[in-house]
N, CA, C and O atoms as a GROMACS GRO file, in nm:
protein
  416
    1UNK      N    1   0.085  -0.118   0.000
    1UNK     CA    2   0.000   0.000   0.000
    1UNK      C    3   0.089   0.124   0.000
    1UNK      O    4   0.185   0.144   0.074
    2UNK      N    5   0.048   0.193  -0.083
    2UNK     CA    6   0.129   0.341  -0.065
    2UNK      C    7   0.089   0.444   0.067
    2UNK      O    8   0.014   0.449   0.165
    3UNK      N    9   0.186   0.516   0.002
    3UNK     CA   10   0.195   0.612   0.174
    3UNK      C   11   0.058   0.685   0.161
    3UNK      O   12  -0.017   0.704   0.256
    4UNK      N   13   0.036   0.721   0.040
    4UNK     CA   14  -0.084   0.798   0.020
    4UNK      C   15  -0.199   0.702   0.096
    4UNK      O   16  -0.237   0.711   0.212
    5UNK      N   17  -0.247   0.593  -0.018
    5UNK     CA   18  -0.342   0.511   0.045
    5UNK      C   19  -0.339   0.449   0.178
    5UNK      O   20  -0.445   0.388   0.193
    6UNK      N   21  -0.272   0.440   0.269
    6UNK     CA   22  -0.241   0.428   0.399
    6UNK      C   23  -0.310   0.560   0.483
    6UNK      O   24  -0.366   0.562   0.592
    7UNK      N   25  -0.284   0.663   0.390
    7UNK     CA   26  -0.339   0.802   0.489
    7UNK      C   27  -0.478   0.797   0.473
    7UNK      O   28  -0.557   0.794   0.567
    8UNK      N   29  -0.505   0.795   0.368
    8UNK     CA   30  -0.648   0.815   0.317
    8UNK      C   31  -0.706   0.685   0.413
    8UNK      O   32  -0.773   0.711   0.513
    9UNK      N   33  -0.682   0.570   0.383
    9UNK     CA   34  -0.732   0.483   0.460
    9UNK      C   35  -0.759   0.466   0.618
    9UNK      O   36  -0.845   0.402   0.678
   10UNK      N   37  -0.666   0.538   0.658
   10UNK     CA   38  -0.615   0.563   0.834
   10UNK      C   39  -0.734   0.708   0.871
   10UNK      O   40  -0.793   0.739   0.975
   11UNK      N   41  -0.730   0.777   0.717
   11UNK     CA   42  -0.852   0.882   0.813
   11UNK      C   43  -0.966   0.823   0.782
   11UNK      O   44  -1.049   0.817   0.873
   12UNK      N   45  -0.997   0.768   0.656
   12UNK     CA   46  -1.141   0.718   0.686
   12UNK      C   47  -1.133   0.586   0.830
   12UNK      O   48  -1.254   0.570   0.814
   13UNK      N   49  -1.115   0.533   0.891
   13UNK     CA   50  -1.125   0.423   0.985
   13UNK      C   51  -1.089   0.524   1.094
   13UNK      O   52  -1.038   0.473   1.194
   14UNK      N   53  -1.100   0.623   1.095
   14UNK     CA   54  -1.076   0.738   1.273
   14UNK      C   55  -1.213   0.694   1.305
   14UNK      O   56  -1.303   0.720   1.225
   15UNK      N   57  -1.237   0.634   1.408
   15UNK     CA   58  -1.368   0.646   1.481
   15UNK      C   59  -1.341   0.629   1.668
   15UNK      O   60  -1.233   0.605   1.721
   16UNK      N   61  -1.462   0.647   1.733
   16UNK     CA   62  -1.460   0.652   1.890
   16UNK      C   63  -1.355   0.562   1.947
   16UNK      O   64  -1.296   0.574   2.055
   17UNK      N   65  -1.340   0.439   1.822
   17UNK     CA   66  -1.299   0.358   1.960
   17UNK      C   67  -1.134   0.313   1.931
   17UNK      O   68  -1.062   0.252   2.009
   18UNK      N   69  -1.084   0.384   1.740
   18UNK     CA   70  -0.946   0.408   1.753
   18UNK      C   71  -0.900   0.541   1.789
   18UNK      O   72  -0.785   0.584   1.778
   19UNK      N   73  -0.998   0.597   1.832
   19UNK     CA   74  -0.978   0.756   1.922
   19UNK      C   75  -0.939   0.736   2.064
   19UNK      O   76  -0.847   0.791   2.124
   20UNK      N   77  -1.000   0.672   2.096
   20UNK     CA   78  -0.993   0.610   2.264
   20UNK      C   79  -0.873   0.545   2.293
   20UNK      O   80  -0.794   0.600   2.371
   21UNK      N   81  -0.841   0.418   2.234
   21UNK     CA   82  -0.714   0.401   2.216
   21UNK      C   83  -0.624   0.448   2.234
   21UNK      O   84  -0.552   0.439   2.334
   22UNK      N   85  -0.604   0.544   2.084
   22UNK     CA   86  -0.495   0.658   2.106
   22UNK      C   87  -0.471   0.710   2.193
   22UNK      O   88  -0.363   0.741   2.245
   23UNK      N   89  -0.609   0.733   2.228
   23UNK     CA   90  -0.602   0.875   2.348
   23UNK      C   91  -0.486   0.811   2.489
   23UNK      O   92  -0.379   0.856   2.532
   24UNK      N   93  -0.592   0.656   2.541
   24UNK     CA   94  -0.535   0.643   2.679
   24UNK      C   95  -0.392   0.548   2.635
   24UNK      O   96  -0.330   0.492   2.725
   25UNK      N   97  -0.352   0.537   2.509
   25UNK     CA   98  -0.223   0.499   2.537
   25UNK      C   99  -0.096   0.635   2.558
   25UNK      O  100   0.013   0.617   2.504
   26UNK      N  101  -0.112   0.714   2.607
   26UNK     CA  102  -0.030   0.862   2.572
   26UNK      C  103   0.028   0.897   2.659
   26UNK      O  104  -0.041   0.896   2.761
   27UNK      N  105   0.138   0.935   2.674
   27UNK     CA  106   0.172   1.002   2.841
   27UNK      C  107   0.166   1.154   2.798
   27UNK      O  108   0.202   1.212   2.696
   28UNK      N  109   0.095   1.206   2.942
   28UNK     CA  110   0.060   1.321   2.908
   28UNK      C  111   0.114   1.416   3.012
   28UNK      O  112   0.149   1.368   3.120
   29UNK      N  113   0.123   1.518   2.997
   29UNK     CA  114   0.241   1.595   3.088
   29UNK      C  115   0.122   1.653   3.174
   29UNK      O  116   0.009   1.640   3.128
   30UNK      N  117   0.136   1.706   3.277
   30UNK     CA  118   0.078   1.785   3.355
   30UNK      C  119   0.100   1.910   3.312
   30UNK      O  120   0.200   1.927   3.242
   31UNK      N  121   0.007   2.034   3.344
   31UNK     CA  122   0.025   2.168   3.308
   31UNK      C  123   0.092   2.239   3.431
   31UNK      O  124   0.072   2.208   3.548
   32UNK      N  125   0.168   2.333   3.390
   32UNK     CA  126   0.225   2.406   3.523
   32UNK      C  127   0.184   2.568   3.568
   32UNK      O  128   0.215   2.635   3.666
   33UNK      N  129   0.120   2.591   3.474
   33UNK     CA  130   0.063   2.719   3.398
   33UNK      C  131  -0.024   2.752   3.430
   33UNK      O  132  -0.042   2.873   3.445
   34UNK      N  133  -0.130   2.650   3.459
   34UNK     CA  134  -0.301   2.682   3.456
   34UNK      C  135  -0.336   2.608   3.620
   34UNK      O  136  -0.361   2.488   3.609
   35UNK      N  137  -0.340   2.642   3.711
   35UNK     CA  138  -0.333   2.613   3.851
   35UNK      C  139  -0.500   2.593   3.902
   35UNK      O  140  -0.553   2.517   3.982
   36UNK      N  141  -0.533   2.667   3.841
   36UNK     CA  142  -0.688   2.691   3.894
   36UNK      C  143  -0.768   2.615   3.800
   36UNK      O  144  -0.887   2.599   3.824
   37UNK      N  145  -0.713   2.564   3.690
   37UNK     CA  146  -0.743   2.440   3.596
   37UNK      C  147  -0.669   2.328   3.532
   37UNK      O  148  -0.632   2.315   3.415
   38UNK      N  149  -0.655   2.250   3.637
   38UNK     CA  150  -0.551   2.149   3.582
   38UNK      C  151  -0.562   2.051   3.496
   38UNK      O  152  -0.660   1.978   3.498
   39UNK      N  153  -0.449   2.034   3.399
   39UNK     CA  154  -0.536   1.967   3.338
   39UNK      C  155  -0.367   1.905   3.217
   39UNK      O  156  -0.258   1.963   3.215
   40UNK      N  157  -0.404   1.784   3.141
   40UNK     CA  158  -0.223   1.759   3.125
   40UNK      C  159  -0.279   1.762   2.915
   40UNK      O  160  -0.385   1.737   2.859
   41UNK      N  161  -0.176   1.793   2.878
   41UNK     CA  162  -0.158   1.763   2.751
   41UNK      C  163  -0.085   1.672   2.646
   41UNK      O  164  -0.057   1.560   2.687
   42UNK      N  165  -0.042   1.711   2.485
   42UNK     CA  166   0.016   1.596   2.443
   42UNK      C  167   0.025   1.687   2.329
   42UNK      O  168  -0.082   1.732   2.286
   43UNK      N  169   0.138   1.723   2.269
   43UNK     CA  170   0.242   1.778   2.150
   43UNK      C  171   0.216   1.686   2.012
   43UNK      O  172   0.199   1.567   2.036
   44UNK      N  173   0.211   1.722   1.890
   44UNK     CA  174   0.235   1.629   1.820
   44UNK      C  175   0.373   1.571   1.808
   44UNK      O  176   0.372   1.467   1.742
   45UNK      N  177   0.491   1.606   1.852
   45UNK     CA  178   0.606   1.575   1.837
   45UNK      C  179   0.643   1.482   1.916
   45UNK      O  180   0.755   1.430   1.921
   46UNK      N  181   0.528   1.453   1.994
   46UNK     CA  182   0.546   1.340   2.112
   46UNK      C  183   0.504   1.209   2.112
   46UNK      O  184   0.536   1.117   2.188
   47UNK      N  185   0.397   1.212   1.979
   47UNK     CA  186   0.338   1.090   1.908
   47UNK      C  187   0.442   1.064   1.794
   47UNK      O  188   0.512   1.146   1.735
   48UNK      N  189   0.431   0.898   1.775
   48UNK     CA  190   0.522   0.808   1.664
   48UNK      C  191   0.465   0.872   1.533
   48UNK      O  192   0.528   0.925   1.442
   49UNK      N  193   0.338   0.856   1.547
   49UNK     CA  194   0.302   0.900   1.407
   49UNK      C  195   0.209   1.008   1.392
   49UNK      O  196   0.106   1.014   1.459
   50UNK      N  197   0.252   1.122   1.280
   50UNK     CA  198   0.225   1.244   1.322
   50UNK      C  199   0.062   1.272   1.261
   50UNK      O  200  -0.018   1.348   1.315
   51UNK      N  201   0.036   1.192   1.135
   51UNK     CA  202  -0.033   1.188   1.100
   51UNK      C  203  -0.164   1.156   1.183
   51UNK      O  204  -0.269   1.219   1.180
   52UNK      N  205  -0.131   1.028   1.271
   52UNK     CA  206  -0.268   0.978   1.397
   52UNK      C  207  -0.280   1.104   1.427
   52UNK      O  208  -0.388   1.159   1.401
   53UNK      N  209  -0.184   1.174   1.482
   53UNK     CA  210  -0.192   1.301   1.602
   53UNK      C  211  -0.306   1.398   1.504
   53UNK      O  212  -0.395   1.460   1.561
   54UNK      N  213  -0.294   1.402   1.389
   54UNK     CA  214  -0.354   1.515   1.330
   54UNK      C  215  -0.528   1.448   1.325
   54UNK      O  216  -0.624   1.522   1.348
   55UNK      N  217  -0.536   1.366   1.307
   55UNK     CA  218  -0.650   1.262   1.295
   55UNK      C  219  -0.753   1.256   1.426
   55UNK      O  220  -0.874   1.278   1.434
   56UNK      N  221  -0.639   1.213   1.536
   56UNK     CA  222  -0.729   1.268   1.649
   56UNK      C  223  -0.779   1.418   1.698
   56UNK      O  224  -0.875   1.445   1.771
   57UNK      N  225  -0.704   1.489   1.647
   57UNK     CA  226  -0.686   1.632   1.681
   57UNK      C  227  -0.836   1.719   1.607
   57UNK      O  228  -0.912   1.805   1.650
   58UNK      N  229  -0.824   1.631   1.456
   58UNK     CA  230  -0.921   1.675   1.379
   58UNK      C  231  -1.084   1.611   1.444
   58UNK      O  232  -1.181   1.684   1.465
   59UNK      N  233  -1.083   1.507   1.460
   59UNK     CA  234  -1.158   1.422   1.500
   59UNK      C  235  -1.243   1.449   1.625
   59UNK      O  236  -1.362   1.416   1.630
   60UNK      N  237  -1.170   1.519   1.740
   60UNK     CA  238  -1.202   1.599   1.860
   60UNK      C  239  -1.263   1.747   1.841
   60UNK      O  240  -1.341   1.797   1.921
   61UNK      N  241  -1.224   1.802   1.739
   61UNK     CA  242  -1.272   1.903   1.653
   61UNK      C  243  -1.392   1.925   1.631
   61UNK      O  244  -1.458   2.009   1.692
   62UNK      N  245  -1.436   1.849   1.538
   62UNK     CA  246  -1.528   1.793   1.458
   62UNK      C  247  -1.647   1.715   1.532
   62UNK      O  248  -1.764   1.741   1.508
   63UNK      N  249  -1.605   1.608   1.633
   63UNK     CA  250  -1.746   1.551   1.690
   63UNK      C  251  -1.758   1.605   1.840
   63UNK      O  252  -1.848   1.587   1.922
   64UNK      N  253  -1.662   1.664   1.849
   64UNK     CA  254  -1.664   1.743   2.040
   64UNK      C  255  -1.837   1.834   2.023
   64UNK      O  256  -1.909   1.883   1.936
   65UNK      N  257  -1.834   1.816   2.141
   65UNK     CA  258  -1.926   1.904   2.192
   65UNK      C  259  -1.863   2.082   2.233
   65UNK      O  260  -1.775   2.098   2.317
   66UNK      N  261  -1.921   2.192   2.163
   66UNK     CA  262  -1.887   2.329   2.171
   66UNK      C  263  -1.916   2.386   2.298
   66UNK      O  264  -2.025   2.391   2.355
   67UNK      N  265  -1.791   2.433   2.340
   67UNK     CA  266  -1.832   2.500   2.479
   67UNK      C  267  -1.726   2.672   2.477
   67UNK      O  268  -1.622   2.682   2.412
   68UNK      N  269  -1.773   2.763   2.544
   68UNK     CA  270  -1.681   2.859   2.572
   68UNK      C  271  -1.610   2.853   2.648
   68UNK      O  272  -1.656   2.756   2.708
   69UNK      N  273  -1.501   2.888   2.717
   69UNK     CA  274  -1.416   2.924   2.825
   69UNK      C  275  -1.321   3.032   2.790
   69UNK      O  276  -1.247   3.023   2.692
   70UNK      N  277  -1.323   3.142   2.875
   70UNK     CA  278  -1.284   3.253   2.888
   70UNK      C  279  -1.313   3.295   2.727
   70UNK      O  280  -1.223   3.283   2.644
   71UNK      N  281  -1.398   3.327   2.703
   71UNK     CA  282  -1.450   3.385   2.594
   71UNK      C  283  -1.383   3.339   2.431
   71UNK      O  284  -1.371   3.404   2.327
   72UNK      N  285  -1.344   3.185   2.470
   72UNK     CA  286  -1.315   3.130   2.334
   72UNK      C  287  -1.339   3.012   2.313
   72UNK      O  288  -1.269   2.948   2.391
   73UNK      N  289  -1.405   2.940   2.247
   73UNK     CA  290  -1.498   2.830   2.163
   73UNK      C  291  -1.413   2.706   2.139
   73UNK      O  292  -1.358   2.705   2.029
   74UNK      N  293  -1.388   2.595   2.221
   74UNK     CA  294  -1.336   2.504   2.229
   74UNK      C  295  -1.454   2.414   2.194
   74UNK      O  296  -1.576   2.426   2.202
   75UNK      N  297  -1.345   2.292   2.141
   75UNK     CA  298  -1.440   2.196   2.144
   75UNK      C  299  -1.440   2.049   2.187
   75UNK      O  300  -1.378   1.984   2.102
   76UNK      N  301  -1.491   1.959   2.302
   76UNK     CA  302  -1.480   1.932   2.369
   76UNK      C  303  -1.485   1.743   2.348
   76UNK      O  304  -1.570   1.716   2.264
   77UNK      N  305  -1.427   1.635   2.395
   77UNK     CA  306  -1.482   1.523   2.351
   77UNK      C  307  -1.434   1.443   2.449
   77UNK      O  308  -1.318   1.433   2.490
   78UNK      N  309  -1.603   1.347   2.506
   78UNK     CA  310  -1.524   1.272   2.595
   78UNK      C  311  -1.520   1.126   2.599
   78UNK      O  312  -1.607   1.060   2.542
   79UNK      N  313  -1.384   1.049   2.688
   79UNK     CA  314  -1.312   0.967   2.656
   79UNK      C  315  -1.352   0.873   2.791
   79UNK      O  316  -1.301   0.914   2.895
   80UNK      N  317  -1.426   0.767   2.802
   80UNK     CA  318  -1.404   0.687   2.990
   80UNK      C  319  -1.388   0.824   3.037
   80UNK      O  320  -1.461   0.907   2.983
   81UNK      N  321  -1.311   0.864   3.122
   81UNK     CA  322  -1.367   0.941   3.247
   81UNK      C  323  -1.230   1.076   3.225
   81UNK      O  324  -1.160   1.130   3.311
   82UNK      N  325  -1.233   1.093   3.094
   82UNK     CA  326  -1.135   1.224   3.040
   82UNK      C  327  -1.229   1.272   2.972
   82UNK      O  328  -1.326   1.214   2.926
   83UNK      N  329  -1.193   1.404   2.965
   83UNK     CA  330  -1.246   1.532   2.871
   83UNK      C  331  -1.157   1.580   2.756
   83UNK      O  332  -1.064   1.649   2.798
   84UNK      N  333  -1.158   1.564   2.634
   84UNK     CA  334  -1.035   1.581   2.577
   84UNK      C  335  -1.085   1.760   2.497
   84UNK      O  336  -1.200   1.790   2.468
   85UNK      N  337  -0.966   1.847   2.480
   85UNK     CA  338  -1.007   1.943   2.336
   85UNK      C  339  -0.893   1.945   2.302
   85UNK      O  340  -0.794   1.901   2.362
   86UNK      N  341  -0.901   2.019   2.157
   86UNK     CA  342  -0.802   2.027   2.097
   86UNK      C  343  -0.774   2.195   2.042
   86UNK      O  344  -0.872   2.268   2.029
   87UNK      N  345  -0.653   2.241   2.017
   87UNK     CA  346  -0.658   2.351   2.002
   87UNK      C  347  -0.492   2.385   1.974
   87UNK      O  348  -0.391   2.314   1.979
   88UNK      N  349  -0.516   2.527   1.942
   88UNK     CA  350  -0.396   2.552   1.920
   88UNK      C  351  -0.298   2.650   2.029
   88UNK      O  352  -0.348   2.744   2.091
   89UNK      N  353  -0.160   2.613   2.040
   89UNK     CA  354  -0.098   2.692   2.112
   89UNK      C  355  -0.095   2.837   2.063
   89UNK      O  356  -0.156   2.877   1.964
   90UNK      N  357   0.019   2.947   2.180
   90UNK     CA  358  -0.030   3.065   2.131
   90UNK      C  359   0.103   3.090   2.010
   90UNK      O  360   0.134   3.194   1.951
   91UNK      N  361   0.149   2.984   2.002
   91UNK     CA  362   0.260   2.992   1.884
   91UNK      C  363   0.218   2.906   1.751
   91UNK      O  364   0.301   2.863   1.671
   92UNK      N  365   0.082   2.887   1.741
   92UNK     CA  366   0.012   2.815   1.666
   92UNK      C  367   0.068   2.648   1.627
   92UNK      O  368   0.100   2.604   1.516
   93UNK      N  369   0.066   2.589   1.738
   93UNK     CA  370   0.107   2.469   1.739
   93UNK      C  371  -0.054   2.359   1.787
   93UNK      O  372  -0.148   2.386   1.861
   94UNK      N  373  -0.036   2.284   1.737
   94UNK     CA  374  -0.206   2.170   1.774
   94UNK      C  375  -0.106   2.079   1.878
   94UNK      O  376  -0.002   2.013   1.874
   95UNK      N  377  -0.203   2.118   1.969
   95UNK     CA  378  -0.201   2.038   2.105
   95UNK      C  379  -0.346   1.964   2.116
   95UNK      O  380  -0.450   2.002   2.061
   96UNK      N  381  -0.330   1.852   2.196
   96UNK     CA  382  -0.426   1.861   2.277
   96UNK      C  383  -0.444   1.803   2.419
   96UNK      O  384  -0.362   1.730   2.476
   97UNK      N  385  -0.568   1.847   2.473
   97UNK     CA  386  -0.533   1.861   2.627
   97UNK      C  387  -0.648   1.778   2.687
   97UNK      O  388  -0.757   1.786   2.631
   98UNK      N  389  -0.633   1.685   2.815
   98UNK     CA  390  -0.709   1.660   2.899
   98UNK      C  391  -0.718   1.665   3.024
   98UNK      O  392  -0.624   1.722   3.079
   99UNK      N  393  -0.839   1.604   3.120
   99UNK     CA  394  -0.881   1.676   3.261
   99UNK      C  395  -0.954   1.546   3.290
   99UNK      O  396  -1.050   1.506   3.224
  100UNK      N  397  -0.914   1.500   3.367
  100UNK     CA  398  -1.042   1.429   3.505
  100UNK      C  399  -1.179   1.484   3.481
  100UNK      O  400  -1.220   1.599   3.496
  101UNK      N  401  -1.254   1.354   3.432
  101UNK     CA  402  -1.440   1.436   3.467
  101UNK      C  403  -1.444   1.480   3.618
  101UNK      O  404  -1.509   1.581   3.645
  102UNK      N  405  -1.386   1.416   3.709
  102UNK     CA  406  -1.388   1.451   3.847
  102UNK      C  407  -1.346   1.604   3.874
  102UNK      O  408  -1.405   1.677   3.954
  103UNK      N  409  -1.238   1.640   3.797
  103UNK     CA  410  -1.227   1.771   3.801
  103UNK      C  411  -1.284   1.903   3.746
  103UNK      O  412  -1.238   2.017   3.754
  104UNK      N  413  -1.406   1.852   3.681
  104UNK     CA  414  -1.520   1.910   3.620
  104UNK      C  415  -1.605   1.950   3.680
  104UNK      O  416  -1.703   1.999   3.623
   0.00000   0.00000   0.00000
């Protein structure tokens, strides 16, 4: 299979439960920044393959549920007992970030 058809193929088959996957196999850093909302993230440079990263990223995007916080439009998707969004840093980099439902 080519590299192409591998991609194409890998985004059509993104669904809940190779999202989930992804998600809880990840080590995710804690934030040091946001104190009064804690909550840990995950770089694309930190995943094997950069392409998944963009897949989930898009994917969280797209079927999250829309919410505001501090007056900007995230969008929200959840995982077993994580909250995931995705978004961009302020150096325009795609992260994405999660939180304990408990900490909700």
């Amino acid at each position: 299979m080519s590299k192409m058809s591998s991609r194409i193929f890998s985004t059509i088959i993104m669904n809940h439960e190779k999202l989930k996957k992804e998600l809880l196999n990840k080590n995710w850093k804690k934030t040091t920044t946001f104190k009064t909302y804690p909550h840990s993230y995950s770089l694309d440079f930190e995943w094997d393959d950069k392409e998944t990263f963009k897949e989930v990223w898009n994917f969280i995007k797209e079927n999250g549920e829309m919410r505001i916080f501090f007056r900007r439009k995230y969008f929200y998707y959840i995982v077993d007992n994580y909250e995931y969004w995705s978004m961009y840093t302020s150096d325009d980099k795609q992260i994405i970030n999660r939180r304990p439902l408990d900490n909700v």
